[in-house]
BABAVO-742622 format. One line per field, with one value per residue: y, z, x of N, C-alpha, C in turn; residue in three letters. Coordinates in Angstrom, 2 decimals. Atoms other than C-alpha are relative to their C-alpha. Layout:
ny	Y|...
nz	Z|...
nx	X|...
cay	Y|...
caz	Z|...
cax	X|...
cy	Y|...
cz	Z|...
cx	X|...
code	ALA|...
END
This chain:
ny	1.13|1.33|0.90|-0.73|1.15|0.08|-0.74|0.16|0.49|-1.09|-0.95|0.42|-0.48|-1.86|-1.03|-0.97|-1.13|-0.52|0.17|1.72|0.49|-0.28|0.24|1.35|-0.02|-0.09|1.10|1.06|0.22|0.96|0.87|1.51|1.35|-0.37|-0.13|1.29|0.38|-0.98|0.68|1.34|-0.50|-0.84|1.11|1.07|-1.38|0.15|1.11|-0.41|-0.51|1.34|0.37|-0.33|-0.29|0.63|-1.03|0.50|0.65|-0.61|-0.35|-0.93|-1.43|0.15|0.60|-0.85|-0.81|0.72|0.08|-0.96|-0.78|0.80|0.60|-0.40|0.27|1.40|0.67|0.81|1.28|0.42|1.59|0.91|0.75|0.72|-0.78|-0.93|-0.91|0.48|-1.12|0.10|-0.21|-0.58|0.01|-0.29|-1.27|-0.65|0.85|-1.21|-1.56|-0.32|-0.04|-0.97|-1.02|0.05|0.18|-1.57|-1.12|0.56|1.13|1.32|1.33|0.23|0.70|1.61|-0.22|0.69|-0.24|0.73|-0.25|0.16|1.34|0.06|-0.74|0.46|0.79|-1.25|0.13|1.62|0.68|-0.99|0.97|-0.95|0.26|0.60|0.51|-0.40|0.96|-0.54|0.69|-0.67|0.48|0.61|1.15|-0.44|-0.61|-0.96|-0.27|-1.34|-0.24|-1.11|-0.05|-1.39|-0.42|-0.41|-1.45|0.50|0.63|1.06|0.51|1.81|0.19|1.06|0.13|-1.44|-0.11|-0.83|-1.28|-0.33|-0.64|-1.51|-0.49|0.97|0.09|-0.97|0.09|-1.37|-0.28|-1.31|-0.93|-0.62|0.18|-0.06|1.25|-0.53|1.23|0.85|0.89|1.23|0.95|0.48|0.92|0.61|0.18|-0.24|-0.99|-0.48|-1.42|-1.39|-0.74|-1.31|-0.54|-0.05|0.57|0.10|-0.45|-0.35|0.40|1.08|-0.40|-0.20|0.45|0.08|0.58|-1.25|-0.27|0.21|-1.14|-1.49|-0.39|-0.05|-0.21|0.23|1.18|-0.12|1.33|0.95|0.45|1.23|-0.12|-0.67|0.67|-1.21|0.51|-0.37|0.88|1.27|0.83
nz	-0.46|0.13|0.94|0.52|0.33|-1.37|-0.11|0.75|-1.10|-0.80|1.31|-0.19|-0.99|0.24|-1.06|-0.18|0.09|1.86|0.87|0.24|0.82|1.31|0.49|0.49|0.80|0.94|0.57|0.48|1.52|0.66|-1.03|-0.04|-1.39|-1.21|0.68|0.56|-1.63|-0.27|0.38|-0.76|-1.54|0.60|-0.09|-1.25|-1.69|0.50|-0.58|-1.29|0.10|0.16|-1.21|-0.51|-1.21|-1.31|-1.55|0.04|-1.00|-0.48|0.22|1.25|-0.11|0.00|1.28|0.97|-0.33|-0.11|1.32|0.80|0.21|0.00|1.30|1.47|0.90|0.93|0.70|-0.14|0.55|0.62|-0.24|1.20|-0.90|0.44|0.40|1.40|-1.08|-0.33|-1.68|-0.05|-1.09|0.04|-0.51|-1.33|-0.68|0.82|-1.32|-1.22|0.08|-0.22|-1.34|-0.82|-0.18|-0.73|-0.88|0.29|-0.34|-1.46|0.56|-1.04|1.39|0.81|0.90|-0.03|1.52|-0.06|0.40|-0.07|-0.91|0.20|0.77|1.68|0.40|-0.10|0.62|1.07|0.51|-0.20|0.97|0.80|0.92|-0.25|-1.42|-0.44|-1.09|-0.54|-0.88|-0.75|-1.47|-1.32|-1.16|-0.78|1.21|-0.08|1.46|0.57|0.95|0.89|1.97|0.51|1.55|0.24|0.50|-1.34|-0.50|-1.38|-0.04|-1.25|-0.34|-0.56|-0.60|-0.97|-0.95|0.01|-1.89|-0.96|-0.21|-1.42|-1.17|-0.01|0.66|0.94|1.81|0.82|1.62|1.01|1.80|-0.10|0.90|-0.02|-1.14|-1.42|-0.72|-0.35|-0.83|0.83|-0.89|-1.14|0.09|-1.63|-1.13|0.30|1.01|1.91|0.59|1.34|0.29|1.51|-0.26|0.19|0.39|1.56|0.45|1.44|0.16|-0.77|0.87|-0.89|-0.94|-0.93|-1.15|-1.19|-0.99|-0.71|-1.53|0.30|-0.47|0.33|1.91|0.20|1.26|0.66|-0.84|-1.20|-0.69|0.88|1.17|0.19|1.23|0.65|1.40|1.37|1.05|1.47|0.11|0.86|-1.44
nx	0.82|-1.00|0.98|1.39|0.72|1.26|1.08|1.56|1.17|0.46|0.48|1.52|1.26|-0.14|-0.65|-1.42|0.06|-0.23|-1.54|-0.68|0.73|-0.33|-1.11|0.06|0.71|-0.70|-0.21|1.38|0.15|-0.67|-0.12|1.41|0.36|0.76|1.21|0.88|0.34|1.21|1.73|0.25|0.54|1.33|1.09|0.11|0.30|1.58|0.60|-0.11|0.77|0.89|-0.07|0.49|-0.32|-0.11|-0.35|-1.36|-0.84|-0.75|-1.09|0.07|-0.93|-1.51|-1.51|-0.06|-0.94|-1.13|-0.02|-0.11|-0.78|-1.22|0.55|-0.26|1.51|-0.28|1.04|0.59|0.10|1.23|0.64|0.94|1.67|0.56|0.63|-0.62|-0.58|-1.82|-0.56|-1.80|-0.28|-0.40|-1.58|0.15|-0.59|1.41|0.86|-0.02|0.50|1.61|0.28|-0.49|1.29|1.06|-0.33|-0.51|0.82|1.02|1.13|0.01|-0.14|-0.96|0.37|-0.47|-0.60|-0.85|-1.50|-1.79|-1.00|-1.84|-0.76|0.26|-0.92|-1.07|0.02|-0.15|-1.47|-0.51|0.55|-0.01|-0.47|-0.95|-1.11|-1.59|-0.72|-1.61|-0.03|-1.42|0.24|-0.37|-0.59|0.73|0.82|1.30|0.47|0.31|-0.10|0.57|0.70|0.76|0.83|-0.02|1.76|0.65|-1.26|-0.25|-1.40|0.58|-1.65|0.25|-1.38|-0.05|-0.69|-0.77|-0.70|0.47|-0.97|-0.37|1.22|0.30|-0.08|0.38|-0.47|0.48|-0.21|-0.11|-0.40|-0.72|-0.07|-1.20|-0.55|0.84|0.34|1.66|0.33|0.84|0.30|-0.36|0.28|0.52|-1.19|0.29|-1.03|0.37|1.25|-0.16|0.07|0.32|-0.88|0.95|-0.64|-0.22|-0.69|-0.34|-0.87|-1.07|-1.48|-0.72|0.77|-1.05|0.58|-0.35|0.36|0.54|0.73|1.22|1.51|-0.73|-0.20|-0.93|-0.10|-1.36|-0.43|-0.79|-1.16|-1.36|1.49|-0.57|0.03|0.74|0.11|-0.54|1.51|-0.27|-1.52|0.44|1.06
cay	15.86|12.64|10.32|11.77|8.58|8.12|10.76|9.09|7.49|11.10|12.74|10.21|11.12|15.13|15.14|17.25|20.49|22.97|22.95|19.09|18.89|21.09|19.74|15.80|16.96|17.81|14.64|12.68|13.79|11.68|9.43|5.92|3.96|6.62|7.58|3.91|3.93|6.77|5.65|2.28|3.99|6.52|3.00|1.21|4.88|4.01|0.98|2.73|3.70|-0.13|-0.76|-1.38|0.14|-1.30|0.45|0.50|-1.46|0.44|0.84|2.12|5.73|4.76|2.36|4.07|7.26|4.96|3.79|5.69|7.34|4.42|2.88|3.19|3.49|-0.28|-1.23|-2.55|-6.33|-7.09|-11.01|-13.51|-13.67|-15.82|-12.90|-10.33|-7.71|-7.63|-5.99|-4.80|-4.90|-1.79|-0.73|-0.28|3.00|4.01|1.41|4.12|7.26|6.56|5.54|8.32|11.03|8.94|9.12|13.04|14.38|12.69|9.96|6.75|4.54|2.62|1.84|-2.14|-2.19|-4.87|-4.33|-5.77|-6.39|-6.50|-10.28|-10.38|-7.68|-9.31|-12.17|-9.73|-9.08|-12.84|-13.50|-10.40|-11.40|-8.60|-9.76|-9.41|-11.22|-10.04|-12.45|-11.88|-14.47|-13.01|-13.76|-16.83|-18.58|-15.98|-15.04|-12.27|-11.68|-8.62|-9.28|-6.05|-5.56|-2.40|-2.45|-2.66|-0.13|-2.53|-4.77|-7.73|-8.40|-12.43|-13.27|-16.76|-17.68|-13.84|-13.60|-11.71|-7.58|-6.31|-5.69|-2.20|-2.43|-3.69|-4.09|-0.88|-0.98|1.33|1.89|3.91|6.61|7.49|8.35|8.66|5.96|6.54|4.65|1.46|-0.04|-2.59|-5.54|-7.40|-9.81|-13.15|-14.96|-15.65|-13.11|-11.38|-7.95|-5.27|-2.57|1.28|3.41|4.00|0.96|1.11|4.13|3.12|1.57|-0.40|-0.97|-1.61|-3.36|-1.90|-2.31|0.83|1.83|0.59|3.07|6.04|7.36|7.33|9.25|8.36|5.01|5.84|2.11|-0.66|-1.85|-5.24|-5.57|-3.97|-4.72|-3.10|-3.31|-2.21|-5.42|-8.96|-10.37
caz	-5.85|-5.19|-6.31|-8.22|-9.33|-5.54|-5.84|-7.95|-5.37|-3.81|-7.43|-7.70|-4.80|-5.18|-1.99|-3.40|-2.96|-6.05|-6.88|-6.10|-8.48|-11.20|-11.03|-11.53|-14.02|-16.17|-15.59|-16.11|-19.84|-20.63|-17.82|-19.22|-16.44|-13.68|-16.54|-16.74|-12.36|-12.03|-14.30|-12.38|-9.16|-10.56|-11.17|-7.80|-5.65|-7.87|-5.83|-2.44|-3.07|-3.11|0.21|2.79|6.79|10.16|13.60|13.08|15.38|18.10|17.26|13.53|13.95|15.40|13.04|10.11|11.09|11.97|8.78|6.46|5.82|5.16|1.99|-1.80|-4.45|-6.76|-9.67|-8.91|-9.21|-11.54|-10.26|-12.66|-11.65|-12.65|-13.54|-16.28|-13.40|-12.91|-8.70|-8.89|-5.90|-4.40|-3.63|-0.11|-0.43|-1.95|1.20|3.93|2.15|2.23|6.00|7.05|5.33|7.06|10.56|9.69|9.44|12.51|10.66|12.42|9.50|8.35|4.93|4.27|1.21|-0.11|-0.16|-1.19|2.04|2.54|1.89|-1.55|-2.38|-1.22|-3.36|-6.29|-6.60|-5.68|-9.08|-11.05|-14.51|-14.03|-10.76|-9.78|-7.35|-4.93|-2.41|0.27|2.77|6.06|8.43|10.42|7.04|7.57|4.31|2.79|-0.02|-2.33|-4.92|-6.92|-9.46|-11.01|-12.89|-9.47|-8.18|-5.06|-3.41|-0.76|1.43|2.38|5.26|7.06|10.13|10.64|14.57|16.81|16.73|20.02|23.23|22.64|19.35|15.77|11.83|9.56|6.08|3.54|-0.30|-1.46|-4.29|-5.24|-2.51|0.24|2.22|2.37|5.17|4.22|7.14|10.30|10.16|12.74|15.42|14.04|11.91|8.75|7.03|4.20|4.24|1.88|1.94|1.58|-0.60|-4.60|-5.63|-8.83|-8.73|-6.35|-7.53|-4.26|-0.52|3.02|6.08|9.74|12.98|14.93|18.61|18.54|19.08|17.44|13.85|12.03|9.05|7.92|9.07|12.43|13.40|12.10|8.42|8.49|4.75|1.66|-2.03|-5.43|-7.98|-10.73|-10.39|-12.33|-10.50
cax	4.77|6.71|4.15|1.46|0.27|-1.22|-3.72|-5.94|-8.09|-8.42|-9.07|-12.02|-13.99|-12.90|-10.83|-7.99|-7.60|-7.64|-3.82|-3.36|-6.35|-5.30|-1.90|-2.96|-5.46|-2.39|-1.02|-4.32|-3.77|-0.94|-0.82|-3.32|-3.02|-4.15|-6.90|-8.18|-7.70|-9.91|-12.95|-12.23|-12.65|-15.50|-17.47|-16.76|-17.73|-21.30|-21.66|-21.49|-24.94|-26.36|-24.58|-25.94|-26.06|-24.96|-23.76|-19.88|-17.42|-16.07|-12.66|-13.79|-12.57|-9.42|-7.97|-9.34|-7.56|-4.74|-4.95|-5.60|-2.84|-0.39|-3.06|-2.13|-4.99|-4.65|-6.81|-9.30|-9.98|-13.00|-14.70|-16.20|-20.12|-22.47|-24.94|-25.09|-24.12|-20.61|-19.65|-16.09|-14.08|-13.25|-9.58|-8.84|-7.83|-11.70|-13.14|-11.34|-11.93|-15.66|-15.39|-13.66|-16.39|-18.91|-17.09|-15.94|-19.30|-20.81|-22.82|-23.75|-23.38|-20.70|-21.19|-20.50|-18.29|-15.73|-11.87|-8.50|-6.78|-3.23|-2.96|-5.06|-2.75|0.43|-0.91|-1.37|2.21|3.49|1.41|2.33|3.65|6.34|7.72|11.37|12.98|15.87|17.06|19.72|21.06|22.18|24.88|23.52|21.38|18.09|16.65|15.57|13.55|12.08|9.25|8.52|5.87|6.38|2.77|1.32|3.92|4.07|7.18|6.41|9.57|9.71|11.74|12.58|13.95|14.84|16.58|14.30|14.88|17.06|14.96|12.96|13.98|12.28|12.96|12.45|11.68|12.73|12.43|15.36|15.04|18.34|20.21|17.12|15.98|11.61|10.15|8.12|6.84|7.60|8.15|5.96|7.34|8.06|10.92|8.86|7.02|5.39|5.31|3.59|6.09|4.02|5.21|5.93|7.76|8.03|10.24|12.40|16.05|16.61|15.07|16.52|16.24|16.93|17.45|15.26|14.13|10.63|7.36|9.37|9.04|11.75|12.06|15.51|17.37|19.09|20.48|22.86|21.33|20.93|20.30|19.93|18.74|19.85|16.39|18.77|21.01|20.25|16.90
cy	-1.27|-0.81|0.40|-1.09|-0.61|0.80|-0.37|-0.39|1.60|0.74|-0.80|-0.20|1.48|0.03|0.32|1.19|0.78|-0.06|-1.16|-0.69|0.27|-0.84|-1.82|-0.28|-0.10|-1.03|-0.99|0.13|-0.55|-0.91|-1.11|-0.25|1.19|0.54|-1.48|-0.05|0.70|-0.08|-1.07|0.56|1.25|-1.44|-0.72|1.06|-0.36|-1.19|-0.18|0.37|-1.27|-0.86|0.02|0.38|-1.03|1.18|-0.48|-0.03|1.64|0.72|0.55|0.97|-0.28|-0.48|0.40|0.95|-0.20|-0.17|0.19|0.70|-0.51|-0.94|0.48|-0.78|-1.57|-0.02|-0.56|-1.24|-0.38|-1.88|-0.40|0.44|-0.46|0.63|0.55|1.28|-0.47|1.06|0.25|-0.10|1.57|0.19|0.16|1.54|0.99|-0.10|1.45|1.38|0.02|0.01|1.25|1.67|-0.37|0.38|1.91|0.72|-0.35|-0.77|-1.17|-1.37|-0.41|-1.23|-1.48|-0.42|-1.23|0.53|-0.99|0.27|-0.01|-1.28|-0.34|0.97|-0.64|-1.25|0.28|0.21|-1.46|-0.56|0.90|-0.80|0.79|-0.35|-0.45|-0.48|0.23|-0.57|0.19|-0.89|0.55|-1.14|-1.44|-1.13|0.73|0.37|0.67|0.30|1.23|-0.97|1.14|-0.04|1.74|0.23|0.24|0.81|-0.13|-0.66|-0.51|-0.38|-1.32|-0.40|-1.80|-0.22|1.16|-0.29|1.04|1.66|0.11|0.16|1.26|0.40|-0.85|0.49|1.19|-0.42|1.00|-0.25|0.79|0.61|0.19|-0.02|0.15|-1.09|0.51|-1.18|-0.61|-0.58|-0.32|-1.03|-0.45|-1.09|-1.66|-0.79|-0.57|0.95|0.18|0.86|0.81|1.27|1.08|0.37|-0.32|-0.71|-0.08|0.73|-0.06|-1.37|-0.92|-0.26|-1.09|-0.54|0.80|-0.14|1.81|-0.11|-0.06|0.94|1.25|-0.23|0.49|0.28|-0.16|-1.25|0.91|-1.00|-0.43|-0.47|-1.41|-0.46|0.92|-0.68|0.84|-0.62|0.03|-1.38|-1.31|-0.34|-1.08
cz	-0.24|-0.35|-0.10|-0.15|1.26|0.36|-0.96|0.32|0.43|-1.20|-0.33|0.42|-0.09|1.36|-0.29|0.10|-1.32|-0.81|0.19|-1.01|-1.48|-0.54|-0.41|-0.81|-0.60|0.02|0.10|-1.63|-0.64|1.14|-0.26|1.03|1.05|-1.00|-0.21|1.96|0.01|-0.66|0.63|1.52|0.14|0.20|1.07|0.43|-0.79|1.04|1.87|0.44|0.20|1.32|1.57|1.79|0.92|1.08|-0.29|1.40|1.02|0.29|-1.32|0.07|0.14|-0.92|-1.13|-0.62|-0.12|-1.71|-1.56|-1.25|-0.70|-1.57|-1.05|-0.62|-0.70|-1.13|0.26|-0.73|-0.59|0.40|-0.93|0.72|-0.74|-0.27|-0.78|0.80|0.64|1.40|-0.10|1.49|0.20|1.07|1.45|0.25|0.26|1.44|1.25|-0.63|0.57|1.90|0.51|-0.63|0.62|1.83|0.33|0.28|0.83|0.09|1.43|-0.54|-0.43|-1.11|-0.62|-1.69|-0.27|-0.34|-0.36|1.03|-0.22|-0.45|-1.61|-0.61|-0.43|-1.20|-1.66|-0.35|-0.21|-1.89|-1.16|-1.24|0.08|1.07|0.06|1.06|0.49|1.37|0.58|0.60|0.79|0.50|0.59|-0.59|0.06|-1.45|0.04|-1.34|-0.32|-1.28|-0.13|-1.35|-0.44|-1.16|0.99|0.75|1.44|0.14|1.77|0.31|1.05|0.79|0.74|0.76|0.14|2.04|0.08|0.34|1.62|0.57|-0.37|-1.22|-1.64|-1.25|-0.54|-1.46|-0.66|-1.55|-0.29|-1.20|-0.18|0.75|1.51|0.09|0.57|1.18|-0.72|0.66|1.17|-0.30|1.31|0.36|-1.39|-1.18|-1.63|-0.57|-0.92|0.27|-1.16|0.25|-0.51|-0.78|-1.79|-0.70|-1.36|-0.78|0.65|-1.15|1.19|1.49|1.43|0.96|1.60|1.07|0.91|1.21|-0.19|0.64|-0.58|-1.31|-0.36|-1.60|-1.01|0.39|0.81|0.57|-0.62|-1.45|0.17|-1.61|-0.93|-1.86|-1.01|-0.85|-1.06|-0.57|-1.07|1.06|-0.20
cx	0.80|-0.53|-1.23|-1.26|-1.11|-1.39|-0.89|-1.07|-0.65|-1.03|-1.27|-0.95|0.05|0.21|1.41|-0.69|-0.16|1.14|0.30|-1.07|0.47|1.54|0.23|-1.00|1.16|0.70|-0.52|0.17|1.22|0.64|-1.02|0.11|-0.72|-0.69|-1.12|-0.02|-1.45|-1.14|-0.12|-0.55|-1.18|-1.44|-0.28|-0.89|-1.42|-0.21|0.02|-1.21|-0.97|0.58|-1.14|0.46|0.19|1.11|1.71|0.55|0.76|1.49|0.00|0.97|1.55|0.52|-0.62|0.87|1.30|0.53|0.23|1.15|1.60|-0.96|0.08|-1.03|0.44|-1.15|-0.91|-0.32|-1.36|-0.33|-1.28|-1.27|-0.89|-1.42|0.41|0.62|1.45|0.03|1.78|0.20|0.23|1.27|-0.04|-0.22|-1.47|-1.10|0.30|-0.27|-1.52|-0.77|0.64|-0.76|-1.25|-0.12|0.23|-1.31|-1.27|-0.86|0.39|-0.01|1.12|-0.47|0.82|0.86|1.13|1.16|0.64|0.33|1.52|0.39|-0.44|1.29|1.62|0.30|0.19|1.70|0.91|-0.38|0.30|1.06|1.36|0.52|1.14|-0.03|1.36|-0.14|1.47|-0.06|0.75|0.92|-0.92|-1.36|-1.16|0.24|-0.91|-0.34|-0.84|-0.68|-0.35|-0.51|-0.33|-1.65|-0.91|0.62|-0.30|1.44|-0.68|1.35|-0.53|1.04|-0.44|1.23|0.99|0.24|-1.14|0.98|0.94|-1.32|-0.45|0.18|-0.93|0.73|-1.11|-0.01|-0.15|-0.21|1.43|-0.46|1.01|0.79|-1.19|-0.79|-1.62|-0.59|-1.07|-0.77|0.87|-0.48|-0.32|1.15|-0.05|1.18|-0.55|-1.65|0.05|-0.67|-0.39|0.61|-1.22|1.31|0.01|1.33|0.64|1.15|1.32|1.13|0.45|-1.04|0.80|-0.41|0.80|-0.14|-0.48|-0.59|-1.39|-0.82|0.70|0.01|1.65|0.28|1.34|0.61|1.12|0.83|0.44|-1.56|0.38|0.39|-0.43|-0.30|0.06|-1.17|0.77|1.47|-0.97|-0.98|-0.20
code	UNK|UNK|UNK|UNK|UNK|UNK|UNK|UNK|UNK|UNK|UNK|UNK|UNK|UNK|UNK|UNK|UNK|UNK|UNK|UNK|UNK|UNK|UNK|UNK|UNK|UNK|UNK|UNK|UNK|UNK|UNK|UNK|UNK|UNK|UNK|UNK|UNK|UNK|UNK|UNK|UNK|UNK|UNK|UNK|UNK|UNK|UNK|UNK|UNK|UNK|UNK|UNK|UNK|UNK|UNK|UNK|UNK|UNK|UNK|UNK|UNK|UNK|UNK|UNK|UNK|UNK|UNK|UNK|UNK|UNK|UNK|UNK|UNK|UNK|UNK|UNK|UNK|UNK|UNK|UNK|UNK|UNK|UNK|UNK|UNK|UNK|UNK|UNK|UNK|UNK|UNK|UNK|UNK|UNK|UNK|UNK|UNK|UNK|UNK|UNK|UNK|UNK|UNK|UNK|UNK|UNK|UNK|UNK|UNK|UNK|UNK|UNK|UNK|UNK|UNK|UNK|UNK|UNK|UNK|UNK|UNK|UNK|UNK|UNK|UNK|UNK|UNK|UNK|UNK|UNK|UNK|UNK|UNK|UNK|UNK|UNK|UNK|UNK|UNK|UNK|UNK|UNK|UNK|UNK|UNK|UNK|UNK|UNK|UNK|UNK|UNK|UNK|UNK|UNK|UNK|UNK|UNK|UNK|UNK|UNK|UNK|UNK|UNK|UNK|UNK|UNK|UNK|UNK|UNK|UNK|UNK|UNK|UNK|UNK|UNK|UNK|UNK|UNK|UNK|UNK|UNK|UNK|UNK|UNK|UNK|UNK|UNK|UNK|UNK|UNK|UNK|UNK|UNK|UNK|UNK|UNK|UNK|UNK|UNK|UNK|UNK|UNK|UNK|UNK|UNK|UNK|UNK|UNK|UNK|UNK|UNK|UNK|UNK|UNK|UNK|UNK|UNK|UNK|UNK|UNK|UNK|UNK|UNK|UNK|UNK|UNK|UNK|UNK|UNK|UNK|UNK|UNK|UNK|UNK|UNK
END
């Protein structure tokens, strides 16, 4: 299992299987942090129950689905309130599981729940007390940067005045591990951005920018790299 640590969202609704259960039971017992996620995300899935109904948006299913599949569990964020009832947030990852057993077994409800989006998130690391910084300038004065917060076991890549990909083609983002390059994303159109890279930052040692044939998966980098960043250098 390449990152175990991601199945704790799943392990606190009970969608693993039996051997991806038994095998992140055994490292739930000396793993704190995904033992303090999973009562955190045990207490949000309680507050799925005080939601309430409405007829979900027509594109639901799709970008759910879409979705889905690209969201990592987070802590959830506890908010001051000015009651003795404290509402946590719940993670994103907790928000689509629950839509996608309501959508799965033919319901007509989508339950109204709050998430972390991608920019609270992005902001989340920007603020992390742990945050490195790795900053590249490119050919031509574009910049390139990497924050990673390895307690949030995220990494936000900050670019300005990046050149426009080739025709047909866009910007890949990678983590590396060692020697393998994990995909991380696309970067959208646009010469300044801030990107939430997918994937298990925390372990990685470096991460990569290229140039790829757009609409095509690409599990390895195939084109020229434009940049890359070493995590294990001075930040």
């Amino acid at each position: 299992m390449s990152d175990i640590h991601a199945l704790s969202g799943a392990y606190a609704v009970d969608a693993l299987d039996d051997l991806e259960r038994a095998q992140f039971e055994r490292h739930l017992r000396d793993c704190e942090i995904c033992s303090r996620e999973v009562e955190s995300l045990r207490d949000a899935s309680a507050l799925l129950a005080e939601t309430s109904a409405a007829a979900p948006p027509a594109a639901l299913r799709d970008r759910v689905l879409a979705e889905i599949a690209t969201v990592r569990p987070l802590p959830p964020v506890v908010t001051a309130a000015s009651t003795p009832h404290r509402r946590r947030r719940l993670p994103a990852f907790l928000a689509a599981a629950a839509a996608a057993v309501v959508i799965g077994t033919g319901g007509v409800v989508w339950q109204q729940v709050d998430d972390d989006g991608p920019e609270s998130r992005t902001e989340q690391v920007l603020a992390a007390p742990d945050a490195q910084t790795f900053t590249q300038v490119l050919p031509g004065g574009a910049e390139a940067t990497v924050v990673r917060s390895k307690e949030l076991n995220e990494a936000v890549l900050i670019t300005h005045d990046m050149p426009a990909a080739p025709n047909g083609h866009a910007y890949a983002l990678w983590l590396q591990h060692d020697d393998v390059m994990v995909p991380a994303g696309v970067m959208p159109p646009g010469s300044d951005n801030e990107v939430l890279l997918s994937g298990d930052a925390a372990s990685a040692n470096g991460a990569g920018i290229t140039v790829e044939t757009a609409g095509e998966e690409h599990p390895e980098p195939e084109g020229d790299v434009v940049v890359t960043f070493d995590f294990e250098s001075e930040a």
